[in-house]
MISE-334300 format. One record per residue: z negated, x, y of N, C-alpha, C, O in turn. Coordinates in steps of 0.1 Angstrom, whole numbers, plus 2048, in hexadecimal, padded with zeros to 3 digits. Example, Ala and Ser with C-alpha at 12.3 -4.5 7.8 and 13.67 -1.06 7.14 Angstrom:
! residues 2
7B28847C77B287B7D37B28847DF7AB88E7DF 7B98807EA7B98897F57B18818007B088680B 
//
This chain:
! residues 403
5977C273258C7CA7305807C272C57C7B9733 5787C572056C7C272055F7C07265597B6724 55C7C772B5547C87385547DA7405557E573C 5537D374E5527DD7585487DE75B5427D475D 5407ED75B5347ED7645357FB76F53980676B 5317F777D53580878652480778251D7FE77E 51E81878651181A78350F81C78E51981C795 50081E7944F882279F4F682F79E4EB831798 4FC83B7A14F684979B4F284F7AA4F285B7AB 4EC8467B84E984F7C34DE84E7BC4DA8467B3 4D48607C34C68647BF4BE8597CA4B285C7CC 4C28507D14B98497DB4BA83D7D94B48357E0 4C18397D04C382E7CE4BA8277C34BA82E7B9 4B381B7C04A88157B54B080F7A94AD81079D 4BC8097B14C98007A44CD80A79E4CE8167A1 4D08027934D68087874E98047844F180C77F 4EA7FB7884F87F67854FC7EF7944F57E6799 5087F479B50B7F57A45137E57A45117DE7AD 51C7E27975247D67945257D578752B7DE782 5207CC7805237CC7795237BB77651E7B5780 5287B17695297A376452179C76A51A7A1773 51E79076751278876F50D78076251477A759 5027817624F97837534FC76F74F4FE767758 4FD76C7434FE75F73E50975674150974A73D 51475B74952475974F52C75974752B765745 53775473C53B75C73453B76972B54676F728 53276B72852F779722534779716536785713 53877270D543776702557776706561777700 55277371356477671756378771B55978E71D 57378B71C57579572357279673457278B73A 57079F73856B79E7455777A074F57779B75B 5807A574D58A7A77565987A774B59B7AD740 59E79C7565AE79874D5B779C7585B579A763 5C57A47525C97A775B5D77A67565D87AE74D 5E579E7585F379D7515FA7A375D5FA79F769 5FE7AA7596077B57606177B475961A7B974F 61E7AE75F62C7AE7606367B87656337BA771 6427C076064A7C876A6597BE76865D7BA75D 65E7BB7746687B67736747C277B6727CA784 6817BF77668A7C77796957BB78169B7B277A 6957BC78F69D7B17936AD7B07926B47A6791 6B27C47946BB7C77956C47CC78B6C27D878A 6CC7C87836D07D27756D47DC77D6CE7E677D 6DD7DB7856E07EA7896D77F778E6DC80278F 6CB7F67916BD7FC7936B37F878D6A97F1791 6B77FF7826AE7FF77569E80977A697809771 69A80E78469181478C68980D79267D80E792 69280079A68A7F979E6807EE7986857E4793 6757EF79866E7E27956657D97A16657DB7AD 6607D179A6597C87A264A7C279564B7C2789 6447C079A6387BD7906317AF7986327AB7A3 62B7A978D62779B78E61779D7856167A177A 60E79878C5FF79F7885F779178B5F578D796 5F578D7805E67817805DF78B7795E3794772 5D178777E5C578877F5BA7807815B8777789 5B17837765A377A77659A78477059B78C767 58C77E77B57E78877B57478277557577877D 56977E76B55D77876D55977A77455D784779 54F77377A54377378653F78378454378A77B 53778878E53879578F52679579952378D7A1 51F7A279250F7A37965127AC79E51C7B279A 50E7B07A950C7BE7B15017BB7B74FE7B07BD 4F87C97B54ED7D07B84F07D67C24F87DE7BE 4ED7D77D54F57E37D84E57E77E14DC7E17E6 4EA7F37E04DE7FC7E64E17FE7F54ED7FB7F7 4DA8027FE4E180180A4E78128094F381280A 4E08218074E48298044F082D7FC4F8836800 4F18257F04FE8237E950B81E7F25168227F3 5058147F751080F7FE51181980850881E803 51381F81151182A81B51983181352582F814 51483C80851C84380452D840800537846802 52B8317F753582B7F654382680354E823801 53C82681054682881D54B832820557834821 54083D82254384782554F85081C558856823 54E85080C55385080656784F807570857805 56884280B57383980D57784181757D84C818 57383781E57484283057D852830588856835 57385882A57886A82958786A820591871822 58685E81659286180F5A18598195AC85D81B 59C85181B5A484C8215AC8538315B8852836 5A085A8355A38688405AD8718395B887483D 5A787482C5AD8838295BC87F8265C5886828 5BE86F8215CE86B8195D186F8255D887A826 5CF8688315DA86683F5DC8748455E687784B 5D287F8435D68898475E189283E5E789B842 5E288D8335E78948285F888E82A60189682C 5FA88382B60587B83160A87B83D61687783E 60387E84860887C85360F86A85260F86084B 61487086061E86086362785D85D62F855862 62B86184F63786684A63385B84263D85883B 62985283F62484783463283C83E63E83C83A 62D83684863682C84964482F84564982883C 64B83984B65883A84C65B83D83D66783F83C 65583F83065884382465C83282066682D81B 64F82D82565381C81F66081982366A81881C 66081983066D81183367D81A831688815834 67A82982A68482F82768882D81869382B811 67882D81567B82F8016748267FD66A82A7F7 6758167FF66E80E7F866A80A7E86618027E4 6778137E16758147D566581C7D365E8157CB 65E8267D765482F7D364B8237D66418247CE 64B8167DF63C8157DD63C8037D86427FA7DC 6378037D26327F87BF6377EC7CD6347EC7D9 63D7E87C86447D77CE63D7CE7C263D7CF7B5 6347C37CE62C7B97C16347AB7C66337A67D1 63D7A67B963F79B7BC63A78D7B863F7827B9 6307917B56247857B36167897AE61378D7A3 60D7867B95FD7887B65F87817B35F677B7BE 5F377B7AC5EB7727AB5D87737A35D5779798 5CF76D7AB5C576E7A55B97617A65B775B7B0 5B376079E5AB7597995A07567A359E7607AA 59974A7A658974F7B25827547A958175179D 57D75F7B157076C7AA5607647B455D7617C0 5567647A454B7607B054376F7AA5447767A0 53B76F7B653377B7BE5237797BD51F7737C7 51A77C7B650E7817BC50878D7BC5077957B3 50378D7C750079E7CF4EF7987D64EA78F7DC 4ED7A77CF4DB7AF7D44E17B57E24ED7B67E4 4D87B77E94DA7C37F44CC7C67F74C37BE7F9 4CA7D27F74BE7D97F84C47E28064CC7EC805 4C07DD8104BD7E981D4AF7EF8224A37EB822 4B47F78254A58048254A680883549C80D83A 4AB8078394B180D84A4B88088554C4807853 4B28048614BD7FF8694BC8058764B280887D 4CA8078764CF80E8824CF8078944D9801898 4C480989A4C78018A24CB8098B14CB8058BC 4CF8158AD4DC8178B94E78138B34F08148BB 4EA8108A94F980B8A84F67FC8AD4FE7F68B3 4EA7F68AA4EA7E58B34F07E78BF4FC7E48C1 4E77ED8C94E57F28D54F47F68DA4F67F68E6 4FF7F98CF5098008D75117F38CE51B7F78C9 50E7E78CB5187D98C85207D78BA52A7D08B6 5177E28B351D7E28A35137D889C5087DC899 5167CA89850E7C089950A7C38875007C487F 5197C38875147CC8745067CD86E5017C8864 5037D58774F67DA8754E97D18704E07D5869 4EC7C68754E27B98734E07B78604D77B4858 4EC7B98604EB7B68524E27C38494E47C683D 4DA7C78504CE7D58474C27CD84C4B77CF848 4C57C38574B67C08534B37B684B4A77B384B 4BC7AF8444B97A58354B77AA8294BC7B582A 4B37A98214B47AA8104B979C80C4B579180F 4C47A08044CA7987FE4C47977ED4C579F7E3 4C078C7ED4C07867DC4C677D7D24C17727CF 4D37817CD4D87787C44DF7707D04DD7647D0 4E77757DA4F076F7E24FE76E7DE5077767DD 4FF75F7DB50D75C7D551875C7DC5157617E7 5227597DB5317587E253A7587D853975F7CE 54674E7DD55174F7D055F7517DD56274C7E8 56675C7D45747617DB57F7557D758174F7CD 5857557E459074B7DE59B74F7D75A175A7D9 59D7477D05AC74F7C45B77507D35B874B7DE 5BF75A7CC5CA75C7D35D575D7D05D475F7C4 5E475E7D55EE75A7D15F67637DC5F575F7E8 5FC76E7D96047767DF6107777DC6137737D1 61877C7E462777E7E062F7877ED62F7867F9 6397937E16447937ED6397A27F263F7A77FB 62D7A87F06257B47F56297BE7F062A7C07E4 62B7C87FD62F7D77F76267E47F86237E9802 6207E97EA6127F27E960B7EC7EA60A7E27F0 6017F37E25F47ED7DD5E97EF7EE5E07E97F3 5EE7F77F05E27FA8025E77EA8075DE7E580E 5F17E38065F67D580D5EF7CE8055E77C780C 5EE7CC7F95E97C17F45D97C37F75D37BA7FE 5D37CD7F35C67CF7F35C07C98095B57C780D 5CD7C98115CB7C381E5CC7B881C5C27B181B 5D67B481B5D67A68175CA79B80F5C7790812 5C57A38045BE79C7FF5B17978075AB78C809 5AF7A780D5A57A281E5A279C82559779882A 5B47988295B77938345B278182C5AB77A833 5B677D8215B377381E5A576E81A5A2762818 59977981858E77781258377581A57976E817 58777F82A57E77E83157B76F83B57076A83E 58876B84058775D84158375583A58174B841 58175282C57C74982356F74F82456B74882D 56675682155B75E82055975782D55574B82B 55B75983855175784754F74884854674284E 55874284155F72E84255872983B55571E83E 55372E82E54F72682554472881B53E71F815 54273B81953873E81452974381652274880D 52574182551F74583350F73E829504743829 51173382250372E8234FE7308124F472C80E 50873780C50373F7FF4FD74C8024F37517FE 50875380E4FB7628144EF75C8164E775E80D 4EB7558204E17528264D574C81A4C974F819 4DD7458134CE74080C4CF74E8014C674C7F9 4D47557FF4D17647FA4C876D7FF4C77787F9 4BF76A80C4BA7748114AC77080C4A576680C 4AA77C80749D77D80549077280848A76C800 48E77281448276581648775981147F75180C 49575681349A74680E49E7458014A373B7FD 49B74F7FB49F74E7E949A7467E64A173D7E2 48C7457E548073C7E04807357E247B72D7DA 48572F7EF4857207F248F71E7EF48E7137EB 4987217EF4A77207EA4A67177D94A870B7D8 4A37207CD49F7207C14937127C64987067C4 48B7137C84807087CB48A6F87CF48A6EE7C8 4906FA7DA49A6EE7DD4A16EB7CE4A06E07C8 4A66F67CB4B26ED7C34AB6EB7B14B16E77A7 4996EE7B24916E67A44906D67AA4966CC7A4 48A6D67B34896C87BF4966C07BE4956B37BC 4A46C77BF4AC6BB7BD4B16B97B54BA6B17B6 4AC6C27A74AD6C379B4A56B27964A96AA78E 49A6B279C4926AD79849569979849268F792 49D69D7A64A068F7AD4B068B7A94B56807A9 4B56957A64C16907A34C96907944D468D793 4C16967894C469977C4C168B7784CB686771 4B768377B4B16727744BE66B77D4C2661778 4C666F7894D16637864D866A7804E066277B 4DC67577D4E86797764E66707684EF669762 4DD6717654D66717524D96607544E165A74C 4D465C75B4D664675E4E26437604E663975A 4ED64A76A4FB64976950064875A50263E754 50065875350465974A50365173B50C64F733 4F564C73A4F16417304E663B7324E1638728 4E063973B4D46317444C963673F4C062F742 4C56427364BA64D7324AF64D7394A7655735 4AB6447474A664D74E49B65574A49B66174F 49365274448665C73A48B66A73C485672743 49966C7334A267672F4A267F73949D68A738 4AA6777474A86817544A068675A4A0690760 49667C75848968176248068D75A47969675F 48368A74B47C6987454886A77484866B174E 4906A474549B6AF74C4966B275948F6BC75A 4976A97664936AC7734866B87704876C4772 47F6B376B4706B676F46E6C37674666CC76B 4756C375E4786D175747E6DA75C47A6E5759 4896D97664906E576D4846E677B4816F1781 47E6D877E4726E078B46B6E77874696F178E 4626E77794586EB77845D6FB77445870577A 4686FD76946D70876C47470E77647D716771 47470E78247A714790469716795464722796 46270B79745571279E45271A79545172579A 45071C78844672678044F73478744A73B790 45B73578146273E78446074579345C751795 46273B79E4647447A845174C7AC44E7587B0 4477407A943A7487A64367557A343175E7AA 43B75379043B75E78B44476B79144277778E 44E7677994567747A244B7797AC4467857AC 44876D7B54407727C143477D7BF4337887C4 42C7767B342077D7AA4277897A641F7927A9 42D78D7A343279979E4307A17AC4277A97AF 43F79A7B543D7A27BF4307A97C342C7B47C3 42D79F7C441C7A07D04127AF7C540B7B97C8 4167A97B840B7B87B14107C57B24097CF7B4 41F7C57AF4237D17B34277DB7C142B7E67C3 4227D07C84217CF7D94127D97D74107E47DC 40B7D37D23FB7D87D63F97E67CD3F17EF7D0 4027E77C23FF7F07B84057FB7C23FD8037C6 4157FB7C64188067CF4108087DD4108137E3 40A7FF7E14008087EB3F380C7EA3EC8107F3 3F08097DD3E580E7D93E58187D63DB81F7D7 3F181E7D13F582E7C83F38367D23EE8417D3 3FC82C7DD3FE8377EA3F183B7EE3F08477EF 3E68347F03DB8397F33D583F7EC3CB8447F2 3D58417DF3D18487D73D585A7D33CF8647CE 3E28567DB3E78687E13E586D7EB3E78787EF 3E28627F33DE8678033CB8717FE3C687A804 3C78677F33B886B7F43B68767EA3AB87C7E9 3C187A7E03C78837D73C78947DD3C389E7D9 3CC8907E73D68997EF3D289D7FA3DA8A3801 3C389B7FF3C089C80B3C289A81C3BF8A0826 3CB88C8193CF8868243E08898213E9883827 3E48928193F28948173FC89180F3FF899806 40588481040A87B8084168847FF421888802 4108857F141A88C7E74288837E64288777E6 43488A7E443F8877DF4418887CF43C8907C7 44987E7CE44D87F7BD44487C7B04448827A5 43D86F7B643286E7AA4388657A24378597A2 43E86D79A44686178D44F857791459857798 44984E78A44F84079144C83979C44F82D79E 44483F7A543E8377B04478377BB45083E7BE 44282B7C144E82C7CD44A8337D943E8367DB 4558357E245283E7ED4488337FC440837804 44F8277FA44682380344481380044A80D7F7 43A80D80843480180443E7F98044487FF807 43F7ED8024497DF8024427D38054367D0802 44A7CB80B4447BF80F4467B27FF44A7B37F3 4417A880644279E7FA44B79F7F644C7A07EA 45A79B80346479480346D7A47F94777A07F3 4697B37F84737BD7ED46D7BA7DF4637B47DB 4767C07D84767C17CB46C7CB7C94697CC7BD 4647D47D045F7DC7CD4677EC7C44637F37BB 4777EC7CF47B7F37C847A8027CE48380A7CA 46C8087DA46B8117DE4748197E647B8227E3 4718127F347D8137FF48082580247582B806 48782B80248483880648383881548783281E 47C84381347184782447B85082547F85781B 48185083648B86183948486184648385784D 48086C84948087185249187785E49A87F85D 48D86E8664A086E86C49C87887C492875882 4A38808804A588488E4A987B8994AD870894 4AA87A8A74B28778B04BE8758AF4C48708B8 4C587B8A14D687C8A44D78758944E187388E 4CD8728904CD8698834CF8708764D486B86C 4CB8778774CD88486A4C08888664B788B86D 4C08878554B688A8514AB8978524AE8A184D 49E89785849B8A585C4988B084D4968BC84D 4988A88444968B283949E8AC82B4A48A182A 49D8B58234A38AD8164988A78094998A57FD 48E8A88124868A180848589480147D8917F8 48E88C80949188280449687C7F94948727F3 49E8867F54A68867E549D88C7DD4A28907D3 49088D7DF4868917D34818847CE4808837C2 47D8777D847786F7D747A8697C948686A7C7 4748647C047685C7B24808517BB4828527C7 4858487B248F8407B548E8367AB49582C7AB 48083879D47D83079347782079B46F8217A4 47B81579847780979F470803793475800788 4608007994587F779145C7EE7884567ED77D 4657E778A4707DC7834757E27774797DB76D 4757EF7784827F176B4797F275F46D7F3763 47A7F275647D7EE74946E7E37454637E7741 4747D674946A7CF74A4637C973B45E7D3738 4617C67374577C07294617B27264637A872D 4667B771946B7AB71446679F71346E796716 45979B70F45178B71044179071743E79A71E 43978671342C78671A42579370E41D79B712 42A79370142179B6F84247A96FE41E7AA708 4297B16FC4337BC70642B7BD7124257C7714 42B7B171A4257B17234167B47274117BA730 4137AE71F4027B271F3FE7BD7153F27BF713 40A7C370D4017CE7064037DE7133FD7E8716 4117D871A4107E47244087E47304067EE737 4037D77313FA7D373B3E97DB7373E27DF73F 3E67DC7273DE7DF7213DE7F47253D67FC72B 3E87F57203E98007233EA80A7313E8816733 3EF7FE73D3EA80574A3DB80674B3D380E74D 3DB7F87483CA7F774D3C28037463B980874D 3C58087383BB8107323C08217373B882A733 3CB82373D3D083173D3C782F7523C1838758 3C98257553C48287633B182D7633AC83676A 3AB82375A39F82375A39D83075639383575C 3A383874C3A08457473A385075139D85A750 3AE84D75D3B085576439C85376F39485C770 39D84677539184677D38384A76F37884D773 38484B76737585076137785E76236F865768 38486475D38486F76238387977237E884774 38887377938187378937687378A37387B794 36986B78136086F78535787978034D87E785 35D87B77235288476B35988D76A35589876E 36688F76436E89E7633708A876F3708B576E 3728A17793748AD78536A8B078C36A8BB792 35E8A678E34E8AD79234D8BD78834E8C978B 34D8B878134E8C77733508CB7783498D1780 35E8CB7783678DB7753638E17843648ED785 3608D978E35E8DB79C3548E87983558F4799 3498DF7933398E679133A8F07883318F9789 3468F377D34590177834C90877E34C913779 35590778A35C9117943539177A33539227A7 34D90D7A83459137B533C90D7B433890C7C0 3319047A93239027A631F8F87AF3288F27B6 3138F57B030E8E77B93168E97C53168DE7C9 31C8F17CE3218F37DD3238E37D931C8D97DA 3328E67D333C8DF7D23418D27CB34B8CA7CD 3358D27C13378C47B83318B77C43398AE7C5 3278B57CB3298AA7D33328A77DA33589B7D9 33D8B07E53438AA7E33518A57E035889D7E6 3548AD7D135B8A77C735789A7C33608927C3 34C8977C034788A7BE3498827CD3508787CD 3458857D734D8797E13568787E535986E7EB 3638847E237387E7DF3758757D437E86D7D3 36A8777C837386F7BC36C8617BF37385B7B8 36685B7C23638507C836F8467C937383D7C1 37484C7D53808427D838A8427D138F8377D0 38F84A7CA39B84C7C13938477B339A8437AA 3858467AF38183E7A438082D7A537D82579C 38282C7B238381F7B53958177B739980C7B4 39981E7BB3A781C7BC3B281D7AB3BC8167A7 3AB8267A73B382379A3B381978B3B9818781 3AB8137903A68077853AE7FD78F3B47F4789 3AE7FD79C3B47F07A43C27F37A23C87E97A1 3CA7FE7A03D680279F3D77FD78A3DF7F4788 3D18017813D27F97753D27ED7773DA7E6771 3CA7E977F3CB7D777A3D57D37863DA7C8783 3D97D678E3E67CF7963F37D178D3FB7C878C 3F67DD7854007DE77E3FB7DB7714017E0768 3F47D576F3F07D17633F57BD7633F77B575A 3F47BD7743F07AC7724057AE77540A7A676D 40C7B477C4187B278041F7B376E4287AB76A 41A7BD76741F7BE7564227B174F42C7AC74A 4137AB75140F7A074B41879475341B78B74B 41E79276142478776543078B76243678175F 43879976244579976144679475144F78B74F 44079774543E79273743F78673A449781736 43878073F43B77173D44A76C746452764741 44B77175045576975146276E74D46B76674D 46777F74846F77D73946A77372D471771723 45E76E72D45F76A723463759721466754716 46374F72E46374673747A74673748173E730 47D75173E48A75073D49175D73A493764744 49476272D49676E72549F77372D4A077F72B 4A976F7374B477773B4B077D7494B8782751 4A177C74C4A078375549E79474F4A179F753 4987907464987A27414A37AC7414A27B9743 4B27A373D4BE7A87394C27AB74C4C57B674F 4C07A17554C57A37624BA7AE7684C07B576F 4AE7B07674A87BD76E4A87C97664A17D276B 4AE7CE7594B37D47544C57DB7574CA7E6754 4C97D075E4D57D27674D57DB76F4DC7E6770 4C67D477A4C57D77864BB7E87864BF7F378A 4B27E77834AA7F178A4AB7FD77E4AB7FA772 4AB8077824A781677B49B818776498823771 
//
């Protein structure tokens, strides 16, 4: 197959592609190879077969939402309830009666698959801490660009695919805990940056002996070095700066409907997100639920909330960048001039002087806030332009990711 992509289609979710290739990896190969063999061991049972299956993945991106993922268990779970109810106990004893019915694999084989995974959690459950479900730990990280590579494997002699798909488990999870523990960790969100920052630094120190090994260049290496640092600090900068404006732009909005609204925070304003973000999110607008005692949502208003993330369809270079940066700035300022002179009006031609003062001391604050909301998303426009324009395949990778 050419390329795989699963989509993001929950309404709570910000990603857009759930799995899909891993951007600049082989991308003129096929994405999934798969030689499938049937062999017939017995002439006299021409019925029977056995199959022999290599397999190889490119590297693979996943975006996972924490909501998506939820649905995606629960999901599993129910099906996997409804097969055993549907079967009864009658699954074992069919194997060991009618082993012909279920796929005999007499050789698996697969390729190491490497892995990097987003995780965006929005919620953590801390009566399940409390009651020793340690799981749970893992919602209070955000994962960024957390790598891991699966080890190839080599099966044989497995009957049904429910066995192999255990088996493959059984061998993945011990290598995962053994050996790929410090690609999670430097995935988490606060350690990204230093992460990326370390490896410009030993870019820097260790490219001039590579380059002096190889033909004693040193000049050669040390401009290489110094070119992968300077590109990692711009880069991770230009992220932070992003962050941080669209950090200020969403809570500026927010206050801008609290003073809109008369203390009463509207739902569903476009693209905005439902609640603030710290440095360390993407600013992809965490959804707010309102949960009970028994952990159930008290309304469904939640699935109204936009699910559009600031990120998505970001500005191909700095020009892009700063003409849309032009264009918040001038669509905000027109909204705050209008705050001040259009709705005194219309105030004053509906109930006359009562009422135009104060319409004029509500639009105050909301004429002040909307020029600070233009120029924060004006300045986050203008940094995300540059740094597509700095390293072009970030545009193609948050084009991946966010809606």
């Amino acid at each position: 197959m050419r390329d795989v992509q699963v989509l993001d289609r929950v309404p709570t979710s910000v990603w857009k592609k759930f799995m899909t290739r891993m951007r600049g990896v082989y991308e003129e190969e096929w994405m999934v190879r798969v030689k499938l063999e049937s062999v017939r061991p017995y002439k006299e049972n021409r019925k029977l077969e056995e199959l022999r299956i290599r397999a190889k993945i490119l590297p693979l991106r996943f975006h996972v939402d924490q909501d998506t993922l939820n649905f995606t268990l629960s999901f599993l779970l129910s099906a996997m309830a409804h097969r055993e109810e549907t079967d009864g106990p009658t699954i074992s004893s069919r194997v060991q009666i009618e082993p012909e019915d279920e796929s005999f694999i007499q050789l698996f084989d697969m390729k190491p698959l490497r892995l990097k995974v987003d995780y965006k959690p929005k919620r953590v459950d801390y009566r399940s801490l409390r009651h020793g479900q340690f799981l749970e730990l893992v919602n209070i990280f955000q994962l960024d660009a957390a790598e891991m590579t699966l080890q190839g494997v080599r099966l044989s002699g497995v009957y049904g695919w429910a066995r192999l798909a255990r088996s493959l488990v059984e061998q993945w999870i011990p290598h995962v805990r053994d050996t790929q523990v410090p690609g999670l960790v430097g995935g988490v969100a606060p350690l990204r940056s230093l992460v990326n920052l370390g490896t410009g630094v030993a870019d820097l120190i260790l490219l001039p002996i590579e380059q002096y090994r190889k033909d004693g260049r040193v000049i050669r290496g040390l401009q290489k070095g110094a070119h992968s640092f300077v590109r990692a600090t711009a880069m991770e900068a230009l992220k932070l700066g992003t962050r941080l404006a669209v950090g200020t732009q969403v809570m500026l909005e927010q206050a801008d409907d609290i003073l809109r609204s008369d203390g009463g925070v509207r739902r569903g304003q476009g693209s905005r997100s439902s609640d603030p973000m710290g440095p360390g999110q993407e600013g992809d607008g965490v959804m707010v639920e309102n949960r009970g005692d028994d952990g159930t949502n008290d309304s469904n208003e939640a699935l109204s909330i936009s699910s559009t993330s600031k990120f998505a369809s970001p500005p191909s270079g700095l020009t892009e960048g700063l003409e849309q940066a032009y264009r918040s700035l001038s669509r905000n300022m027109g909204m705050a001039a209008h705050t001040i002179f259009a709705v005194p009006m219309e105030v004053y031609e509906q109930t006359g002087t009562s009422g135009t003062a104060r319409a004029v001391v509500k639009a105050v604050p909301v004429a002040i806030l909307r020029p600070m909301i233009g120029a924060s998303e004006a300045f986050s426009k203008t940094l995300m332009g540059l740094r597509t324009s700095v390293d072009p395949s970030q545009r193609a990778e948050m084009e991946d990711k966010y809606k």
